[in-house]
TORKOL-4160 file (C-alpha; in steps of 0.2 Angstrom, whole numbers, padded with zeros to 4 digits, m for minus):
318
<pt num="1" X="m0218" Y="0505" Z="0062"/>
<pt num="2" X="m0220" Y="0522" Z="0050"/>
<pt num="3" X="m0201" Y="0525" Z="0041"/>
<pt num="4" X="m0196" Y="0539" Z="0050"/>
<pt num="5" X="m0199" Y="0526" Z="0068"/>
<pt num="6" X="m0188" Y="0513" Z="0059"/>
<pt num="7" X="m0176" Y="0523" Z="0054"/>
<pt num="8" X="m0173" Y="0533" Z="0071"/>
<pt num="9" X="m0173" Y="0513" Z="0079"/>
<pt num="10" X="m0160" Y="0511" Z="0066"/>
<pt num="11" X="m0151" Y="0524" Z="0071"/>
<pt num="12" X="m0149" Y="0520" Z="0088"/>
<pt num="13" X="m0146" Y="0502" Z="0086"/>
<pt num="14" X="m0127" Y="0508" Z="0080"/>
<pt num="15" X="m0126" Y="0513" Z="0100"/>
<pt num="16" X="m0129" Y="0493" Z="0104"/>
<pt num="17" X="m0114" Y="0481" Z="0114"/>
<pt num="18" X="m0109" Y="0467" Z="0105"/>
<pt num="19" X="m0120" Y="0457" Z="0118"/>
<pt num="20" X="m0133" Y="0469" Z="0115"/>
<pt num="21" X="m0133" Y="0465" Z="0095"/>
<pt num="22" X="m0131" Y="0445" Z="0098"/>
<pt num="23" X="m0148" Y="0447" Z="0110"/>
<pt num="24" X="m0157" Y="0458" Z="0094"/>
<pt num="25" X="m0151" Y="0447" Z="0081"/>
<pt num="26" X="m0159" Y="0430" Z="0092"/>
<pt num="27" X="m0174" Y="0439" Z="0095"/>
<pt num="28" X="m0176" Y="0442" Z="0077"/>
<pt num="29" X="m0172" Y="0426" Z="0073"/>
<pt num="30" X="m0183" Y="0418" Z="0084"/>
<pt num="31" X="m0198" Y="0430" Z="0079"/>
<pt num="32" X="m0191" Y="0426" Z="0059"/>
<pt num="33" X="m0194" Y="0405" Z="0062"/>
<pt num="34" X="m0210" Y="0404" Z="0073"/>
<pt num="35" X="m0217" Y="0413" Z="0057"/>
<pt num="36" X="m0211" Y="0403" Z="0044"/>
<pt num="37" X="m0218" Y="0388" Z="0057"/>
<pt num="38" X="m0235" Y="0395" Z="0059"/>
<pt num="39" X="m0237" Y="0397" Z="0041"/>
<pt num="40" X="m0232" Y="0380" Z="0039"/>
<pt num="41" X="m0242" Y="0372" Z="0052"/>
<pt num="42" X="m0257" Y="0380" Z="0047"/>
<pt num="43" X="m0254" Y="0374" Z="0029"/>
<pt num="44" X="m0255" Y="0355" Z="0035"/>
<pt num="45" X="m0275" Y="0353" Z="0035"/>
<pt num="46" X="m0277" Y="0335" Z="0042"/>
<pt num="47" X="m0286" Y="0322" Z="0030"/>
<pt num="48" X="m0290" Y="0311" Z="0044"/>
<pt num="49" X="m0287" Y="0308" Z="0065"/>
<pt num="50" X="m0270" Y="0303" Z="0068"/>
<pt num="51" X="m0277" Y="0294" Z="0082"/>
<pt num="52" X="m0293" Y="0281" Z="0074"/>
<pt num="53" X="m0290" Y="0287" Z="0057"/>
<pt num="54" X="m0308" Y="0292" Z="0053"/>
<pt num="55" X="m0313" Y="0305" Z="0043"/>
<pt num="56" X="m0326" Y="0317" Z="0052"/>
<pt num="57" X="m0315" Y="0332" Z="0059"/>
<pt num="58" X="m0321" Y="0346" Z="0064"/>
<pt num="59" X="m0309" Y="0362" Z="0072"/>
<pt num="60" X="m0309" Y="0364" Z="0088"/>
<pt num="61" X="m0299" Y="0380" Z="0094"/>
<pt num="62" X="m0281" Y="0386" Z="0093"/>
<pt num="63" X="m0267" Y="0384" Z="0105"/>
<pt num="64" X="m0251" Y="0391" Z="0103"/>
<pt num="65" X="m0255" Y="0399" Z="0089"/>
<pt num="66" X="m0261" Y="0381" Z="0079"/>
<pt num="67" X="m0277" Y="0376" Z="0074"/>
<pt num="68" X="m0283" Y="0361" Z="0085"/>
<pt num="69" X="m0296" Y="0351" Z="0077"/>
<pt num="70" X="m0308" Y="0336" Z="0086"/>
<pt num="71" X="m0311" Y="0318" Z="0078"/>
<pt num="72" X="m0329" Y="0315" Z="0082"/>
<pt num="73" X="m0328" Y="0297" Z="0078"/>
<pt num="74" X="m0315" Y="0296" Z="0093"/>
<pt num="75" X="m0319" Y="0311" Z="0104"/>
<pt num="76" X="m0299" Y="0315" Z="0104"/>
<pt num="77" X="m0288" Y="0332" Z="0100"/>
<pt num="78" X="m0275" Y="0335" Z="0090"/>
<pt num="79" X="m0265" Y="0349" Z="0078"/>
<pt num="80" X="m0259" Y="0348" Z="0060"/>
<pt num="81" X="m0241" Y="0340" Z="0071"/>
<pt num="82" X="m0247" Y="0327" Z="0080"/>
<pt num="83" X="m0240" Y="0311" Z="0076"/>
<pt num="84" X="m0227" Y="0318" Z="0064"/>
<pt num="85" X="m0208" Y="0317" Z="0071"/>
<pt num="86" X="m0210" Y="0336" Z="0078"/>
<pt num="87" X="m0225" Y="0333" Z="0088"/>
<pt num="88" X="m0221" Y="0339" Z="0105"/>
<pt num="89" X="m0204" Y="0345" Z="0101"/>
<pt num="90" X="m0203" Y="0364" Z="0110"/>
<pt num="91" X="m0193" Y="0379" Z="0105"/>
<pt num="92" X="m0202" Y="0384" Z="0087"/>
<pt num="93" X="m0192" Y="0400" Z="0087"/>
<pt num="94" X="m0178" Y="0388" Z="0084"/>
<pt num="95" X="m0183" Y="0375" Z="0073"/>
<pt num="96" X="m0177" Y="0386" Z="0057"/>
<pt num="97" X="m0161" Y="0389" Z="0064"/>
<pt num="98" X="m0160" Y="0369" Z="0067"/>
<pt num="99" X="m0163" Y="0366" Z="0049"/>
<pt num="100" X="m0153" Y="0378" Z="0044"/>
<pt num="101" X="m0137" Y="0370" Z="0055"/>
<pt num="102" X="m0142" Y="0354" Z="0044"/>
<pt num="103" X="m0143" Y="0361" Z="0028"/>
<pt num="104" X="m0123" Y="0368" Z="0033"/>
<pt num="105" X="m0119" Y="0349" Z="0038"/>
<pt num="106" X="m0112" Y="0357" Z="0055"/>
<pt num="107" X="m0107" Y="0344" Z="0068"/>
<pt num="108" X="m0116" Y="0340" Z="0084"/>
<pt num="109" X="m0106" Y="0352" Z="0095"/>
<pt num="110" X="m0105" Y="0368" Z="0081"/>
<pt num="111" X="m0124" Y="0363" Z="0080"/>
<pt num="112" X="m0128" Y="0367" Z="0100"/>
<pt num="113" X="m0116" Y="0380" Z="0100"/>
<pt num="114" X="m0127" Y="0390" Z="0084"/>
<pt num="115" X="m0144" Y="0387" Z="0093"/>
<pt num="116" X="m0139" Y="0389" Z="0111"/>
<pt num="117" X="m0143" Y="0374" Z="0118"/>
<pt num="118" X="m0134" Y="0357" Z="0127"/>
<pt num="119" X="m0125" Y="0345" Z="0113"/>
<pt num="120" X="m0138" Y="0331" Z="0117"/>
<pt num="121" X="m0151" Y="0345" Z="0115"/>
<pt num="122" X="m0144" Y="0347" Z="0097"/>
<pt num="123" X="m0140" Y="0327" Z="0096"/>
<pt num="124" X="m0159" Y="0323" Z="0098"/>
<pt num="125" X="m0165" Y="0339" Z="0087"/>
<pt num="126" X="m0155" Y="0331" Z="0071"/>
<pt num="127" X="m0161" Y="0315" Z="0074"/>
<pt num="128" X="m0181" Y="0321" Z="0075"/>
<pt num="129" X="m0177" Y="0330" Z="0060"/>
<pt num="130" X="m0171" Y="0315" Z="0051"/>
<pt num="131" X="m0187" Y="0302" Z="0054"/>
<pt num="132" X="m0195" Y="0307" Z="0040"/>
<pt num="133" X="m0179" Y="0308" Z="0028"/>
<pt num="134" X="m0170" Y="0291" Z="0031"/>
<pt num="135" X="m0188" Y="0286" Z="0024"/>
<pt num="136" X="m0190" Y="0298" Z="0007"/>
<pt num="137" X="m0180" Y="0288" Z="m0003"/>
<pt num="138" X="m0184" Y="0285" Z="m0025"/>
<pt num="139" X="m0191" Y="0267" Z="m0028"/>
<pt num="140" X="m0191" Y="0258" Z="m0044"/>
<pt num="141" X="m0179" Y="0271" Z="m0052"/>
<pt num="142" X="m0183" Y="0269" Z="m0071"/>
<pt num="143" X="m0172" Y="0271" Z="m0088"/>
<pt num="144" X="m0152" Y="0268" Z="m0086"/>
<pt num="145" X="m0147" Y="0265" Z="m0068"/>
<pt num="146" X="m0128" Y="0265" Z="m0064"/>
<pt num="147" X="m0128" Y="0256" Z="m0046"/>
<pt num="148" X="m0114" Y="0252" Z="m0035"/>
<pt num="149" X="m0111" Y="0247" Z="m0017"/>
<pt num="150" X="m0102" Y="0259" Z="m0005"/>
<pt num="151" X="m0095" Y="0254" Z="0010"/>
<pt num="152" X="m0095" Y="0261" Z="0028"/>
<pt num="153" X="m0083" Y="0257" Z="0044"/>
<pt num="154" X="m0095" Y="0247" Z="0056"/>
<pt num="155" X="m0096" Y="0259" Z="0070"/>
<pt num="156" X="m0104" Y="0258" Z="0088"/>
<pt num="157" X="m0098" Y="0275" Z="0094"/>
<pt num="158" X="m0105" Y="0282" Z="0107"/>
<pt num="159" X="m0114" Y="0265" Z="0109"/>
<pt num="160" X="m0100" Y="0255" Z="0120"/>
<pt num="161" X="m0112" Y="0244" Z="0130"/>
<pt num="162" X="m0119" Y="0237" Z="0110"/>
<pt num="163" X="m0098" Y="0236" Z="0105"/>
<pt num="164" X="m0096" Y="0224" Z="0122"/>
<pt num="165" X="m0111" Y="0213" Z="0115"/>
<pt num="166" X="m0111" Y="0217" Z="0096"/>
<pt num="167" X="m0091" Y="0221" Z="0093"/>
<pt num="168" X="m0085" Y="0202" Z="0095"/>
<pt num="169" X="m0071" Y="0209" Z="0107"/>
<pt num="170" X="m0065" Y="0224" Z="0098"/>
<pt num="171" X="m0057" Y="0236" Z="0108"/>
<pt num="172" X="m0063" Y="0256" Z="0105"/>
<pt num="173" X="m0055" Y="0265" Z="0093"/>
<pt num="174" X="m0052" Y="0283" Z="0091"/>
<pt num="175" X="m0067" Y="0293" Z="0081"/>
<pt num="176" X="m0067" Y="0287" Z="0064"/>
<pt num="177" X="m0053" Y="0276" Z="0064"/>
<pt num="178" X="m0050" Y="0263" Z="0053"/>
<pt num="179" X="m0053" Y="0244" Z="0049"/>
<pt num="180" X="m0041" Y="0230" Z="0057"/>
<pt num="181" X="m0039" Y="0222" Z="0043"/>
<pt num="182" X="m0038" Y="0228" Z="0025"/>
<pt num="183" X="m0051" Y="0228" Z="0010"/>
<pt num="184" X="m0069" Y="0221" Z="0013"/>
<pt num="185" X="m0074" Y="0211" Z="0029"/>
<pt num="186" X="m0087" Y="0209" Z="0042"/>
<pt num="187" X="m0078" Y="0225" Z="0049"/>
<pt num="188" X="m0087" Y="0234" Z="0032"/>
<pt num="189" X="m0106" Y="0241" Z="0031"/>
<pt num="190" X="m0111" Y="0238" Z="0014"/>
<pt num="191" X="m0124" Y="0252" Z="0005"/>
<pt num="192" X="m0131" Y="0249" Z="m0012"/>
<pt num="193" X="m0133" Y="0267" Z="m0022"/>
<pt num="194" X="m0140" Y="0268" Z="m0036"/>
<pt num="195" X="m0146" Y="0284" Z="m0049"/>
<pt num="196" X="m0155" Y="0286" Z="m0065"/>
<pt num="197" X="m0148" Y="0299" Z="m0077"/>
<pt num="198" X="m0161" Y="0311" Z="m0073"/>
<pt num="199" X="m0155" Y="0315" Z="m0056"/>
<pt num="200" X="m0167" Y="0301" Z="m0044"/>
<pt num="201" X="m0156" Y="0291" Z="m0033"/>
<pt num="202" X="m0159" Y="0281" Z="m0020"/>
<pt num="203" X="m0149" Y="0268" Z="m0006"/>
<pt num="204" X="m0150" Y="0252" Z="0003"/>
<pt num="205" X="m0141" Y="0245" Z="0018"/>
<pt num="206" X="m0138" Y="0229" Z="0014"/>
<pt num="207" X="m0139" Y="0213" Z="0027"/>
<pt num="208" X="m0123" Y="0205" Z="0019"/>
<pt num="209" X="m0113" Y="0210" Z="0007"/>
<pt num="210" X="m0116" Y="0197" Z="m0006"/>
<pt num="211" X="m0130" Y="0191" Z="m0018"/>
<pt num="212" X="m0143" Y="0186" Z="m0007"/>
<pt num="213" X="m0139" Y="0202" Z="0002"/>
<pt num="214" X="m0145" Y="0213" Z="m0016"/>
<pt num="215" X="m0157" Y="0201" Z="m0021"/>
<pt num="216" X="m0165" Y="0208" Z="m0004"/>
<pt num="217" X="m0167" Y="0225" Z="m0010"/>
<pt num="218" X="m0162" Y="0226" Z="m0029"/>
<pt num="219" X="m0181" Y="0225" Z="m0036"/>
<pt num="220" X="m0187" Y="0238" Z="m0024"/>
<pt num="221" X="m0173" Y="0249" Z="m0030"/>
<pt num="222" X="m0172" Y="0246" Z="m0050"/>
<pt num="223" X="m0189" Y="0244" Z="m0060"/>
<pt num="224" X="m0188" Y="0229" Z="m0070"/>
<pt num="225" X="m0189" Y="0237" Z="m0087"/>
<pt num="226" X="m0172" Y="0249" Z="m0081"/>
<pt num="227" X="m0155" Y="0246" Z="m0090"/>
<pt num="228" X="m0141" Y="0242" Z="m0077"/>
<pt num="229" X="m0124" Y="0251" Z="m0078"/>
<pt num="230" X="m0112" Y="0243" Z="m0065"/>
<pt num="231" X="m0092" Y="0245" Z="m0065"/>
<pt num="232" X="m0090" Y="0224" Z="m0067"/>
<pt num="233" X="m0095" Y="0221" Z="m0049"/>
<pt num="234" X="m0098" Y="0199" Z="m0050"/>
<pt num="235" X="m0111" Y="0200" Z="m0037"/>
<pt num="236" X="m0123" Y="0215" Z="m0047"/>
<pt num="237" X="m0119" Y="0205" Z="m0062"/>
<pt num="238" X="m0126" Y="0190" Z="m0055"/>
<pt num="239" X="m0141" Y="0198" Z="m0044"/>
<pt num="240" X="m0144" Y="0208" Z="m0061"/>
<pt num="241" X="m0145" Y="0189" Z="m0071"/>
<pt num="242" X="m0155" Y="0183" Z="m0057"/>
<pt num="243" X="m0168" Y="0197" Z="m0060"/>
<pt num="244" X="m0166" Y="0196" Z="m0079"/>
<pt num="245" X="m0161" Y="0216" Z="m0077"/>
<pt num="246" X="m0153" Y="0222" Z="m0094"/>
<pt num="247" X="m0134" Y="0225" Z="m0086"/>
<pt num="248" X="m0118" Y="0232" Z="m0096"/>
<pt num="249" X="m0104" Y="0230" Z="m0084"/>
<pt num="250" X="m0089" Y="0240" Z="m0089"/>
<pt num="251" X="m0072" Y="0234" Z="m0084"/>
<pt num="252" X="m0066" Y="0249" Z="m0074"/>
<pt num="253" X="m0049" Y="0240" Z="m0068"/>
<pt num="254" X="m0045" Y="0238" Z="m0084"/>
<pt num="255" X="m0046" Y="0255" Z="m0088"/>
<pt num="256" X="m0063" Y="0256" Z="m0096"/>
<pt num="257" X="m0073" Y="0271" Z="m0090"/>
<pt num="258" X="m0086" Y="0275" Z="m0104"/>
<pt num="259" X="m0092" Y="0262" Z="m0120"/>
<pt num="260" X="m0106" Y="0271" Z="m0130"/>
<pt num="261" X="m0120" Y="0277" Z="m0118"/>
<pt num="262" X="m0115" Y="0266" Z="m0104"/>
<pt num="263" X="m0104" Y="0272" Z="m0089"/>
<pt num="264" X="m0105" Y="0274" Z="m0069"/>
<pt num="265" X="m0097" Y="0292" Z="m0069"/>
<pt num="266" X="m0115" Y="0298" Z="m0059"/>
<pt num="267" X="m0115" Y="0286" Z="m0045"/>
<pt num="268" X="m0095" Y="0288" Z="m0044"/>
<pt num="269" X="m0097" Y="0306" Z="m0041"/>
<pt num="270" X="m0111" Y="0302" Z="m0028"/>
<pt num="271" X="m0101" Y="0293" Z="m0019"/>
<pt num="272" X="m0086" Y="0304" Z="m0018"/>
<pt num="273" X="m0099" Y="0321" Z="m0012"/>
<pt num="274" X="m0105" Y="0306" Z="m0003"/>
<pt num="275" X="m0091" Y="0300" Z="0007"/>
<pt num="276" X="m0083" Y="0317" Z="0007"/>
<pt num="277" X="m0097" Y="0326" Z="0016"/>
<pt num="278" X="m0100" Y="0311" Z="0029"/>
<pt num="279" X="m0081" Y="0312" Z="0032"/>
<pt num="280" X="m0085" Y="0328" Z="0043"/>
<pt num="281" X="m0092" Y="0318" Z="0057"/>
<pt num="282" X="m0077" Y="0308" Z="0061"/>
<pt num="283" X="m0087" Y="0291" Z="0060"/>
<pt num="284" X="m0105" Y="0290" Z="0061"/>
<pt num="285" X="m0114" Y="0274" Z="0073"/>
<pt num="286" X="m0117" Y="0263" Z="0062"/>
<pt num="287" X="m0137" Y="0262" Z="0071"/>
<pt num="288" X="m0140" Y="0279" Z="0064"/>
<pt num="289" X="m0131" Y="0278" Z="0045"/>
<pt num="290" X="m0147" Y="0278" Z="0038"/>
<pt num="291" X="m0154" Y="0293" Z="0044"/>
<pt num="292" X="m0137" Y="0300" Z="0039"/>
<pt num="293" X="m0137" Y="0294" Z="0022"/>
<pt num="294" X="m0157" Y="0301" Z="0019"/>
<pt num="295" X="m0148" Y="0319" Z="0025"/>
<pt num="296" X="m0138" Y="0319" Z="0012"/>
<pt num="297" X="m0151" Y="0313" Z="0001"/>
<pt num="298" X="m0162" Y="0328" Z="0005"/>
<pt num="299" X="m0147" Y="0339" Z="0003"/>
<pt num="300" X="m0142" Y="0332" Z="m0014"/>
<pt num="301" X="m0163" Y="0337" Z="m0019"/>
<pt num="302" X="m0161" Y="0354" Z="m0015"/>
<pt num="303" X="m0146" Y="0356" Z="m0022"/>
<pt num="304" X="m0155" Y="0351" Z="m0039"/>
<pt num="305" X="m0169" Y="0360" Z="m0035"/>
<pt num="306" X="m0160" Y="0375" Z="m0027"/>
<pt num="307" X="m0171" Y="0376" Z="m0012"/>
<pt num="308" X="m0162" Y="0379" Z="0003"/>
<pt num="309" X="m0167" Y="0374" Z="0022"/>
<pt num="310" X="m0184" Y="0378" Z="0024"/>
<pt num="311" X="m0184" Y="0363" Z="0015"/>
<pt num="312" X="m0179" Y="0352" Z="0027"/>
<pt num="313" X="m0188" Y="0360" Z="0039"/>
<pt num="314" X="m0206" Y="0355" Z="0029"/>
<pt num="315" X="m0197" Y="0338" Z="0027"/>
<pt num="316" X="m0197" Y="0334" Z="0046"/>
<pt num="317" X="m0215" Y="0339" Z="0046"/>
<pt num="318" X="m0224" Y="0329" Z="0031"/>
């Protein structure tokens, strides 16, 4: 479009409805993120057939504006997104938009009501989005490692015929809620976190909350040559022995926040943006926690690398 074009089209789009403008603006957005897909797409240049895992590829067409390629080994098709977690999911124009709704944190139901489409719509988008970030996850996270456990209301929402099986006669509760009894009980989800002082974190659900429970996931976690910062928690002190893990344990009830180079201030402040961000879904199934928590771990990435939700969106497709 020449400039003198543009800006008569300009001109005349001051003369559009506010009905008029939302359908220009959807348009344009649509036209922005099948783009940004494409480009994407045809980046991902397949190393080997999804299907038999061989090696001899050749291309075999396009469709829908993605380079198909054929496995001769196997005789099958595929393009760069099969069996990834957005194979087969439609509605590319929107797919920037849905990462975009993530990267906000918006709920389920600001989410649909953004991209236009049914809450479970959006409730099934968020979750395909997530396959591939409940799994990206640092290992074996080197130097000084302050670790703690974090814990989560054990939740069935949304899930009442598990409650009736899982819940041990407990009645629903109102979204979020809170705990029958108080402190730490079976009622409790416990999550190890743990982060080095260069920024790499990472976190465990753990099967119970006790020392068999971090001896479960505690080498995968910490490398062995790593120095351990915990707050005095007598089960990370004894999973940390057990290991033969340096480990300075600071008496945090006593007071004791910092002694020399040694303090838990990182993982403390993870678990308050933590905690404070999760608190907008008004309790989170228990059964889909760990997508939740590899969310926030691919939001607290960008926010050190400053990218923004394109990110997510090439995220969901590795």
């Amino acid at each position: 479009m020449r400039a003198r074009e543009l800006k008569r089209w300009l001109a005349e789009a001051e003369r559009l409805t506010p009905a008029q403008q939302e359908k220009v603006l959807a348009k344009l957005q649509g036209q922005r993120s099948e783009g940004l897909v494409t480009r994407l797409v045809s980046e991902r240049v397949p190393a080997a057939c999804p299907h038999c895992a061989g090696g001899h590829l050749v291309r075999h067409g396009q469709s829908g504006g993605a380079q198909r390629f054929r496995c001769r080994d196997c005789g099958k098709t595929f393009n760069p997104l099969t069996g990834t977690a957005l194979s087969g999911l439609r509605h590319r124009d929107r797919w920037l938009q849905q990462a975009e709704v993530m990267d906000a944190g918006l709920s389920v139901r600001k989410a649909a009501a953004r991209l236009g489409v049914h809450r479970t719509t959006a409730f099934r988008w968020r979750h395909r989005f997530l396959t591939v970030a409940r799994e990206t996850k640092d290992q074996y996270l080197s130097g000084v490692v302050e670790a703690d456990e974090a814990y989560f209301l054990r939740s069935f929402k949304g899930q009442r015929r598990d409650l009736k099986i899982h819940g041990h006669g407990r009645k629903p509760r109102r979204r979020g809620g809170a705990a029958a009894k108080r402190g730490l009980s079976n009622e409790q989800v416990p999550v190890l976190v743990a982060r080095n002082r260069t920024g790499q974190m990472t976190d465990h659900l753990l099967s119970a909350g006790n020392k068999q429970g971090l001896l479960a996931v505690l080498p995968i976690a910490v490398a062995p040559d790593a120095v351990l910062c915990t707050d005095g928690s007598a089960m990370l002190a004894s999973a940390a022995k057990a290991l033969g893990l340096e480990h300075h344990a600071l008496n945090t009830l006593r007071g004791e926040r910092k002694r020399g180079a040694w303090h838990v201030q990182n993982v403390n402040a993870h678990h308050s943006r933590l905690k404070g961000w999760i608190a907008r879904f008004h309790g989170v199934a228990t059964s889909y926690l760990p997508n939740y928590l590899g969310w926030f771990r691919a939001l607290e990435r960008n926010a050190q690398t400053g990218a923004g939700a394109a990110a997510l969106l090439r995220l969901a497709m590795a």
